[in-house]
Backbone as CSV, one residue per row, in Angstrom:
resi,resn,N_x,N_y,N_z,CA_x,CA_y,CA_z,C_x,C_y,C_z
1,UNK,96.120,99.827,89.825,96.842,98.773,90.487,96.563,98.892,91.972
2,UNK,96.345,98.106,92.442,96.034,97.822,93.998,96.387,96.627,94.733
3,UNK,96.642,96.165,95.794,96.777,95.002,96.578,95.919,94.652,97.582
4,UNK,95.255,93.899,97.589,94.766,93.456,98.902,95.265,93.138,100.242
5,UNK,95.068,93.499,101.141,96.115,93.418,102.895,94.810,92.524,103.389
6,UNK,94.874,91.397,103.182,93.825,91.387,104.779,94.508,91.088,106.024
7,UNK,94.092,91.839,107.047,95.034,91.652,107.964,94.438,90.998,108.892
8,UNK,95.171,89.987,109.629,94.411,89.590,111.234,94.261,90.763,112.248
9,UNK,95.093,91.684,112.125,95.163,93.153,112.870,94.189,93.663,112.677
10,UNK,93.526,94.306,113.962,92.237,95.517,113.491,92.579,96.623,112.893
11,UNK,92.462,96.940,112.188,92.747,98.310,111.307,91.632,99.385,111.555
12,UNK,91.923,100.497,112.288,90.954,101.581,112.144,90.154,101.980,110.995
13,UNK,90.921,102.089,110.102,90.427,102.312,108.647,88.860,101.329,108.313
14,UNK,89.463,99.866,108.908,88.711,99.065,107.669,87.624,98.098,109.104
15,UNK,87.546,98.383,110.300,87.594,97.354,111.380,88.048,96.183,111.126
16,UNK,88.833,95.920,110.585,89.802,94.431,111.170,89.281,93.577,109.868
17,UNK,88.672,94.145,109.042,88.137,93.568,107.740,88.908,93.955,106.579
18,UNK,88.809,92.774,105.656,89.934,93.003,104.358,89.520,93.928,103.460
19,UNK,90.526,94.947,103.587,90.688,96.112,102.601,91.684,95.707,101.312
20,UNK,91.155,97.096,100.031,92.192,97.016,99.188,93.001,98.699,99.534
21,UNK,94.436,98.481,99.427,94.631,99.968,98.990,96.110,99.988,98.338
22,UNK,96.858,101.359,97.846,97.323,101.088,96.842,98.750,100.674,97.564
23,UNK,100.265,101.064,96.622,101.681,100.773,97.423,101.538,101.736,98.327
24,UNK,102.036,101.400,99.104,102.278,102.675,100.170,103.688,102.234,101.248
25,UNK,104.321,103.495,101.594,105.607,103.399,102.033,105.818,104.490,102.857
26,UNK,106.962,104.939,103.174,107.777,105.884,104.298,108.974,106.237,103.388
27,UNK,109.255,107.573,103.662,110.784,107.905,102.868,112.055,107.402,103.731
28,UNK,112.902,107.090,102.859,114.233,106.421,104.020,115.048,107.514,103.298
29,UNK,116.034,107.087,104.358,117.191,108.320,104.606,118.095,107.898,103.260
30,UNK,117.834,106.760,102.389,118.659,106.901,100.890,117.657,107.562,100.060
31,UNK,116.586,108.410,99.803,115.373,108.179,98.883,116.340,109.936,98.944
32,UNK,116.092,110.326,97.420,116.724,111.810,97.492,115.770,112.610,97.575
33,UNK,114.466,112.023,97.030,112.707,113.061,97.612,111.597,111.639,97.480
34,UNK,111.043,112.570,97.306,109.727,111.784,97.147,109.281,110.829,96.332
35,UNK,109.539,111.715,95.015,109.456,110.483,94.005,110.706,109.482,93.959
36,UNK,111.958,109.645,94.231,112.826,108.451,94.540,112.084,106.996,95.843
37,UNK,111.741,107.810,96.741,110.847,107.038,97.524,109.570,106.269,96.928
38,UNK,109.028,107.013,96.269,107.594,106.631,95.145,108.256,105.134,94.387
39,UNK,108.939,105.537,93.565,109.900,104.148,93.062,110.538,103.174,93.520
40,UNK,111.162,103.325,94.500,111.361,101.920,95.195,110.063,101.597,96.127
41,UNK,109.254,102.214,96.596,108.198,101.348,97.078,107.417,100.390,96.181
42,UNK,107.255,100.863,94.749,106.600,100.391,93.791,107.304,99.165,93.434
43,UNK,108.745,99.096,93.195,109.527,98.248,92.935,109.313,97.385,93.936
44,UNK,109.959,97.641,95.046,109.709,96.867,96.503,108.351,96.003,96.557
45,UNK,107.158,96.720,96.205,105.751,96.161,96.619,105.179,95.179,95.719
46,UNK,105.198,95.564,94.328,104.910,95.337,93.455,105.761,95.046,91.880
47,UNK,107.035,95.101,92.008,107.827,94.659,91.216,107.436,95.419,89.760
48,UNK,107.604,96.849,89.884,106.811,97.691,88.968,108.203,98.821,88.960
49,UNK,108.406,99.585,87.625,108.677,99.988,86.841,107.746,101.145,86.992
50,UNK,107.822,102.978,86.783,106.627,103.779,86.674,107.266,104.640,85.850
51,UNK,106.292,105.418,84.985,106.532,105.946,83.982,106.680,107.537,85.053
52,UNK,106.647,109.179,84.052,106.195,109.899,85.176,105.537,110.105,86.102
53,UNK,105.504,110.461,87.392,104.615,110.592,88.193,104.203,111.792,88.607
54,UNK,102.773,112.095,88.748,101.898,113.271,89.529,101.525,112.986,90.097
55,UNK,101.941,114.344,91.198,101.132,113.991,92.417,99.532,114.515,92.638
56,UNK,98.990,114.147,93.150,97.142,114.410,92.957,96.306,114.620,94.086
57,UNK,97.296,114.325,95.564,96.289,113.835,96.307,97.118,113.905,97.928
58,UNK,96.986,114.802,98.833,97.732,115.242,99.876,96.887,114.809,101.093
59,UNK,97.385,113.874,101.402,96.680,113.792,103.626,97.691,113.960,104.503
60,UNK,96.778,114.928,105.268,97.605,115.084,106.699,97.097,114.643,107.920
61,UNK,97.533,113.461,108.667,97.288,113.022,109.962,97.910,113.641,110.999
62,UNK,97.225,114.744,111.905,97.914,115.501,112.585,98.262,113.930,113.305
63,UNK,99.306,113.926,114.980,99.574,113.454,115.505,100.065,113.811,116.672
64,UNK,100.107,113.072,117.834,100.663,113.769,118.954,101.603,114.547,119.122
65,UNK,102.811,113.542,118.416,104.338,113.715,118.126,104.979,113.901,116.674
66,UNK,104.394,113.366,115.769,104.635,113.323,114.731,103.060,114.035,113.978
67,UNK,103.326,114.187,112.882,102.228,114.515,111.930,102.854,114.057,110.517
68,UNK,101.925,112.941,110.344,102.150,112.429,109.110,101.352,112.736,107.404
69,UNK,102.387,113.059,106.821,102.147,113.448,105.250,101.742,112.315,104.375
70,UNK,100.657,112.109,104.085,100.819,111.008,102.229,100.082,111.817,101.512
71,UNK,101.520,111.225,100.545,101.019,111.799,99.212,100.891,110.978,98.206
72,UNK,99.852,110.843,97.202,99.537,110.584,96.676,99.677,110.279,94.988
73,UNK,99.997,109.188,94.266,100.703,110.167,92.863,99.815,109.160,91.792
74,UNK,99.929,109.764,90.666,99.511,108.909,89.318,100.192,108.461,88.837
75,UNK,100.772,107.455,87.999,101.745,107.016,86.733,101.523,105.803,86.192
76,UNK,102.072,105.479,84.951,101.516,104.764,84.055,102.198,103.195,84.546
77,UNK,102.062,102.179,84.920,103.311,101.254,85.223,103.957,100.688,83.869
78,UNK,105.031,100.639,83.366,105.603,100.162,82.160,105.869,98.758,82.417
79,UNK,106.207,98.059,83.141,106.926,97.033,83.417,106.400,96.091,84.738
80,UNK,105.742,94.930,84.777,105.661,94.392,86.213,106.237,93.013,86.135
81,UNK,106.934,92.852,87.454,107.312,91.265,87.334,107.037,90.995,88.800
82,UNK,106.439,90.224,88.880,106.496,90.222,90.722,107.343,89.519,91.086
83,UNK,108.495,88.900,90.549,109.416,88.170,91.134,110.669,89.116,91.293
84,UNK,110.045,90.294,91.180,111.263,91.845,91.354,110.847,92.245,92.823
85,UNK,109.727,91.559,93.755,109.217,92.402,94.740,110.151,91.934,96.003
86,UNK,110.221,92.944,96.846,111.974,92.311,97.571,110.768,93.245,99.073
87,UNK,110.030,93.866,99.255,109.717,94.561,100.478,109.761,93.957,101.606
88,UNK,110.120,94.599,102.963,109.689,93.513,104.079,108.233,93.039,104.386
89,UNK,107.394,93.578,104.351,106.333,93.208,104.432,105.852,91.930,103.507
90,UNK,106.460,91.658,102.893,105.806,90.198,102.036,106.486,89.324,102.858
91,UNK,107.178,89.320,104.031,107.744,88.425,104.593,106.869,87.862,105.645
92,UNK,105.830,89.207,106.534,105.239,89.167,107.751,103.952,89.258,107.406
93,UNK,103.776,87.530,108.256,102.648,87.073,107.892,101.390,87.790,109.018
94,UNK,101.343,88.730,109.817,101.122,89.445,110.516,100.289,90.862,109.815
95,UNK,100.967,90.930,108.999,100.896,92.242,107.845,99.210,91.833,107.172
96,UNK,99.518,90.481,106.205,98.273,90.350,105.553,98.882,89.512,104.042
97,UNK,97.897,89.780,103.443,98.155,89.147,102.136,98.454,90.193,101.491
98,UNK,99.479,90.080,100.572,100.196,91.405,99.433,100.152,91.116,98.143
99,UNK,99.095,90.534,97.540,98.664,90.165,96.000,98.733,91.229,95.234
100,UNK,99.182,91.505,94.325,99.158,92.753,92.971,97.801,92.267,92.493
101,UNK,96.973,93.390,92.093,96.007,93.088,91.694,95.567,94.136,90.837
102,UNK,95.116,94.307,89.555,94.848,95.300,88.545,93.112,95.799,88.714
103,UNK,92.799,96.241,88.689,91.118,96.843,89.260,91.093,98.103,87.906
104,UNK,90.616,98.300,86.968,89.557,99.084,86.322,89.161,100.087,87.441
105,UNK,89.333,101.578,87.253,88.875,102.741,88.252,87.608,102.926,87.601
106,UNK,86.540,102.452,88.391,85.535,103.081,88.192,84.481,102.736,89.660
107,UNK,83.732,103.905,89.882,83.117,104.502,91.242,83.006,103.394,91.702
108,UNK,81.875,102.151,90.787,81.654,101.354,91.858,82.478,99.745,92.025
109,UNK,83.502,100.001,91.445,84.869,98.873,91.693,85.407,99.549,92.836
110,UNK,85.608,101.033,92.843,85.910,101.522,93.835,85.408,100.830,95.124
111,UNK,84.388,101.425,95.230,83.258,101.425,96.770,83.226,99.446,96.927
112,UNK,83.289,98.626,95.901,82.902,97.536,96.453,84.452,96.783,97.180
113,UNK,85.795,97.397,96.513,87.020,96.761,97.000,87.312,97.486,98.351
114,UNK,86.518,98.501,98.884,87.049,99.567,100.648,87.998,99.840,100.250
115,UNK,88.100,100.134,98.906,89.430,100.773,99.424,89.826,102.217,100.360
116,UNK,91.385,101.569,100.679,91.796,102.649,101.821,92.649,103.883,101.711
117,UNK,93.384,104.580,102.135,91.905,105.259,103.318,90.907,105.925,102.330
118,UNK,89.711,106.068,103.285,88.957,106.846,102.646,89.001,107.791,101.452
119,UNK,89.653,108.510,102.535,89.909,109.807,101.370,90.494,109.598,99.840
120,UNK,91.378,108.564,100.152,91.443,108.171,98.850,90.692,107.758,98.031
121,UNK,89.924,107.131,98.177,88.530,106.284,97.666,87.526,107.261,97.485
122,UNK,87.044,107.744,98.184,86.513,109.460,97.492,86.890,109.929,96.870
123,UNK,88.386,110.697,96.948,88.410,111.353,95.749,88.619,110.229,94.336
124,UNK,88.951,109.314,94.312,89.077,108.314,93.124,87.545,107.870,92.394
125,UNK,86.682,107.961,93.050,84.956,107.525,92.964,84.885,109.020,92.038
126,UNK,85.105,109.904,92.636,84.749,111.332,91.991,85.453,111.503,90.523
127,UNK,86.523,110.957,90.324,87.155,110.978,89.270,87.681,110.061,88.431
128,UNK,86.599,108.452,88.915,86.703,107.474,88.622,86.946,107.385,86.605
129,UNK,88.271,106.808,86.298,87.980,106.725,84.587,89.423,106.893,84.141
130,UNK,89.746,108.121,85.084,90.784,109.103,84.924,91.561,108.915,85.083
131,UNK,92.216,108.523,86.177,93.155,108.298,87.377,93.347,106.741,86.413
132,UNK,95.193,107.174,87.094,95.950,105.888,86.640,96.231,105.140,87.929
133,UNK,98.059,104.521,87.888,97.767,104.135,89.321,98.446,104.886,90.189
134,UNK,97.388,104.907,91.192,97.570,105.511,92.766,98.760,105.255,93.791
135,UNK,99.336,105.740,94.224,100.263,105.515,94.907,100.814,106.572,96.356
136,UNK,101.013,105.649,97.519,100.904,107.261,98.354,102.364,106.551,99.058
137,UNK,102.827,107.552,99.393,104.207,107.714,100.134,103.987,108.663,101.046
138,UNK,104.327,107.723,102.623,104.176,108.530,103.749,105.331,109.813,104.047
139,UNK,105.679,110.412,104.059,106.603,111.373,104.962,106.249,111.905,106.138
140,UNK,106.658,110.524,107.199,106.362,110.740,108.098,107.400,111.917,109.009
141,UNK,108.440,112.350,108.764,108.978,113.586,109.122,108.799,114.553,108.847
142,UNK,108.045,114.901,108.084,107.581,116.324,107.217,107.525,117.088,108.353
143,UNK,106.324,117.161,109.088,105.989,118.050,109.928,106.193,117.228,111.545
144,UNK,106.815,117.891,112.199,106.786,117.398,113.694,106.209,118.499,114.570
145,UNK,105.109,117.979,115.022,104.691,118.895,116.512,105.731,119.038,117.099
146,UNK,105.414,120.421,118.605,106.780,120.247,119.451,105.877,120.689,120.646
């Protein structure tokens, strides 16, 4: 499962060109960990339901002030309705386009959709077949420089 963003914004990742990549979110101060966070982004983004989740897949963006965590997870989706998707971002037309879109994992569906970030898309090419859907949740408080 993936969405397309194209954004009018330049994106480092993609130069300012339309990428795919998967839900992705920030933990809020109601989420009790991670995977509570994992689930309402999914819900939120994509109006999805997830079966268990594993996690598979760890980036760390050091940062000046912050140093940001995503993580990465697998799970099966049981349920989609997109008229369940409530996120702010489907509001801001600034953001991009937020289409649910189902993609077959394999290397070169991979490499032709960009998907983002990288690292994700590498390791998914490498283990293209396997992998269910992807999902990364930022924790952006994890680690703070000082």
């Amino acid at each position: 499962m993936k969405r397309p963003a194209e954004s009018p914004r330049e994106s480092p990742q993609s130069g300012g060109a339309p990428y795919y990549t998967t839900v992705r979110g920030g933990v809020e101060p109601d989420d009790a960990d991670l995977e509570a966070a994992l689930r309402r982004e999914v819900m939120e983004e994509i109006g999805a339901t997830i079966g268990p989740a594993t996690e598979f897949l760890t980036l760390t963006e050091p940062g000046e002030k912050v140093t940001v965590v995503q993580h990465f997870f697998r799970a099966d989706v049981l349920e989609m309705d997109q008229n369940r998707r409530s996120g702010p971002e489907l509001d801001d037309p600034d953001i991009g386009n937020f289409s649910s879109v189902r993609v077959e994992l394999h290397a070169s569906t991979l490499t032709a959709l960009k998907l983002q970030p990288p690292e994700l898309a590498s390791y998914l090419r490498r283990g293209a077949g396997s992998a269910r859907l992807a999902v990364a949740v930022d924790d952006c408080g994890a680690q703070r420089r000082g």
